[in-house]
Every structure is written in C-alpha cells, then in structure tokens.
C-alpha positions in Angstrom: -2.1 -2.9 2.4 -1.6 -4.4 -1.1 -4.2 -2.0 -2.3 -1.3 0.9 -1.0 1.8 -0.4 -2.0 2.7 1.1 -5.0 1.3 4.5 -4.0 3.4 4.0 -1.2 6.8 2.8 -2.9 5.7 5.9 -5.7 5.7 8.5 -2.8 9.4 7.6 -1.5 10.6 6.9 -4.9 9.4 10.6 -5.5 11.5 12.1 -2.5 14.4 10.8 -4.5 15.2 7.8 -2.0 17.7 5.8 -4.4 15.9 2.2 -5.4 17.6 -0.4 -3.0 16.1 2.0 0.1 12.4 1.9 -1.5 12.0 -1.3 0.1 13.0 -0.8 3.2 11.4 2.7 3.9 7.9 1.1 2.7 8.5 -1.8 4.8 9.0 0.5 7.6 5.7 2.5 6.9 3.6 -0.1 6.9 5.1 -0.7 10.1 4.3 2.1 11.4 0.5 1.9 10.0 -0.1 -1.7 11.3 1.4 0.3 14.7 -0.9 3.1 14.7 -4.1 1.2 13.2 -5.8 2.2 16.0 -6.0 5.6 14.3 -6.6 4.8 11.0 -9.1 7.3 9.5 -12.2 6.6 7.7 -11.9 4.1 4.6 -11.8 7.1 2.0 -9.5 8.5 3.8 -6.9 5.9 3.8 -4.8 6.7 1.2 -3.3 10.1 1.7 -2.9 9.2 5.8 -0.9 6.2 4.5 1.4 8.5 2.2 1.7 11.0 4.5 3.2 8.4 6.7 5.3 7.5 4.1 6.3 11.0 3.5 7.4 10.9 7.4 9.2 7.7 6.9 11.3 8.8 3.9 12.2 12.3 5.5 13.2 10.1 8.8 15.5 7.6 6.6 17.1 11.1 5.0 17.7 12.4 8.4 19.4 9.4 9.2 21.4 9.2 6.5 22.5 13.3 6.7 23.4 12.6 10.2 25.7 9.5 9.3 27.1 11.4 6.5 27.7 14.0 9.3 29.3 11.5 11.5 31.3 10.4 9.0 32.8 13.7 7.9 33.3 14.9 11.4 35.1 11.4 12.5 36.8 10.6 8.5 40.2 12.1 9.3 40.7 10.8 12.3 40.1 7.4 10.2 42.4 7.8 7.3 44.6 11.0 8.4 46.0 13.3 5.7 48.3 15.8 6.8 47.5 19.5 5.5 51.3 20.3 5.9 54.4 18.1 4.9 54.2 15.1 7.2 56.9 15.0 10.4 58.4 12.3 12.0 56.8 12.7 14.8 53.0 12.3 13.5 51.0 9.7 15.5 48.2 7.9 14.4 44.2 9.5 14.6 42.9 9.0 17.9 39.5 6.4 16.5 42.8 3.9 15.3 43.7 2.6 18.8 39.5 2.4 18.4 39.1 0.3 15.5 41.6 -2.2 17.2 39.9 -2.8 19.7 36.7 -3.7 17.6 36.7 -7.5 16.4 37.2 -8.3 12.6 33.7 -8.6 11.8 33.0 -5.3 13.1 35.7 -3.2 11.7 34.9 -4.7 8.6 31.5 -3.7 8.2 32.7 0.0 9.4 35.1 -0.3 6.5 32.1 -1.4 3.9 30.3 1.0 5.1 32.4 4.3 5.7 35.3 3.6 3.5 33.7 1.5 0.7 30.5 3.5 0.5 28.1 0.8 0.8 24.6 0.6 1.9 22.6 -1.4 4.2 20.9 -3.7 1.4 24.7 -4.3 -0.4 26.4 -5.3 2.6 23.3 -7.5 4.1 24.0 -9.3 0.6 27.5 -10.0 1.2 26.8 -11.0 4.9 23.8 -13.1 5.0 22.0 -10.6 7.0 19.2 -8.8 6.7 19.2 -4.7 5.8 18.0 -4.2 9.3 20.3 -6.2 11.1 23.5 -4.7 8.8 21.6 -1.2 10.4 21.3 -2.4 13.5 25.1 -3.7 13.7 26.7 -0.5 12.6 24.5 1.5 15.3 26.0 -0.5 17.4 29.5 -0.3 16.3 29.3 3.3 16.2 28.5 3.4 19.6 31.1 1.5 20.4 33.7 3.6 18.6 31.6 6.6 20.1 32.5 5.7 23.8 36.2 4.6 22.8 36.6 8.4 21.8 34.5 9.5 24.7 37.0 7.7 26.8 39.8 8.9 25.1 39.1 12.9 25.4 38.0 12.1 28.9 41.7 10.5 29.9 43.2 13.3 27.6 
C-alpha cells in the first residue's frame, strides 16, 4: 500500500478535496481495497484499480458533504430565524429550537462547530480529543436525532 499512497493522496487532491480531507478520504480507500482484496487484479494492474477506488471514495466524501450542505440550508432558518418582513410581536421561535434543547451540551455544541462555525471533521476532532471519524460519526448521530425531533414535531402539528 505504501507503494500507492501518494498516487492515491495525488488523485483526491486532484478532485479538489481541500487538504485536511486528503487524509481521511485515502484512509478510507485503502479501506475499501484491504475490503475488496479478494478482487484485486493482476499486479500490473494495481495501480489504476486503486485510483479508481479512490476516485469513488472522493466523489462519495463530495456527495456527503453536498448533501450536509443541503441539510444545512434546508434546516438553517429554522436555526437562526430571520424574518423576511419587519418582525411582530407575535413571532415564535423555529421549530429545530425546542430541538436543540433537548440535545445535551456536548451535542449542541458540536452542531454549533459544525453548522454555525463552519468547521470540519479534522478541526473539531482537534478541539475534542476525538478522532475525524468519531466527530463524523457523532454529528450523524445528532442529526438524527434532531431529524426525528422535527419528524415528531410535523407529526403532532
């Protein structure tokens, strides 16, 4: 795998993955060879079945992160509500507040880092002590979480 690494972190480097991602997209891919070894191709072939995976890999990690920036925009308002029209005494709260109460501190805060501060996986890991992965894994959590509470809430509506 050494022999591949730079190839590897050269492919998703080229697809325009910003720097602190690199890492962790070429992790994953040679995941996903080590998984899939069973169908590894001849030795010559190596090479471009290994970038090609990492191709995969990289287009996956932008499909995640187009569908969180989708998430994002769809649920943003409801997080920080701006009236379009001079504000009335009677406005209430967006529905995703009575949410993020209910979340404990450590997870609201990492919805804030994330959603509202604009960090990434690898920035907040750093200020956490946990691993990119687990920052990942926590927020798909969270989101589910936040997910159902609004689920809940248009169901009761």
């Amino acid at each position: 795998m050494r022999l591949h690494e730079r190839g590897v972190r050269g492919t998703i480097a080229g697809m325009g993955l910003p720097p602190d991602v690199v890492d962790d997209v070429a992790q994953e891919t040679f995941l996903a060879v080590h998984r899939q070894r069973d169908r590894l191709p001849p030795q010559d072939e190596h090479r471009p079945w290994i970038r090609g995976i990492a191709r995969n890999q990289a287009r996956m990690w932008l499909r995640t992160r187009l569908r969180q920036r989708q998430l994002l925009e769809r649920y943003a308002h409801l997080m920080n509500p701006e009236p379009t029209a001079p504000a009335s005494p009677d406005l209430s709260p967006g529905p995703i507040t009575p949410c993020l109460d209910r979340l404990d501190p450590e997870a609201r805060r990492l919805i804030e880092r994330r959603y509202i501060d604009g960090e990434d996986a690898s920035a907040i890991a750093a200020g956490t002590g946990r691993s990119p992965a687990g920052v990942r894994m926590a927020l798909l959590r969270v989101r589910q979480l936040l997910r159902d509470c609004l689920d809940a809430q248009t169901e009761h509506a």
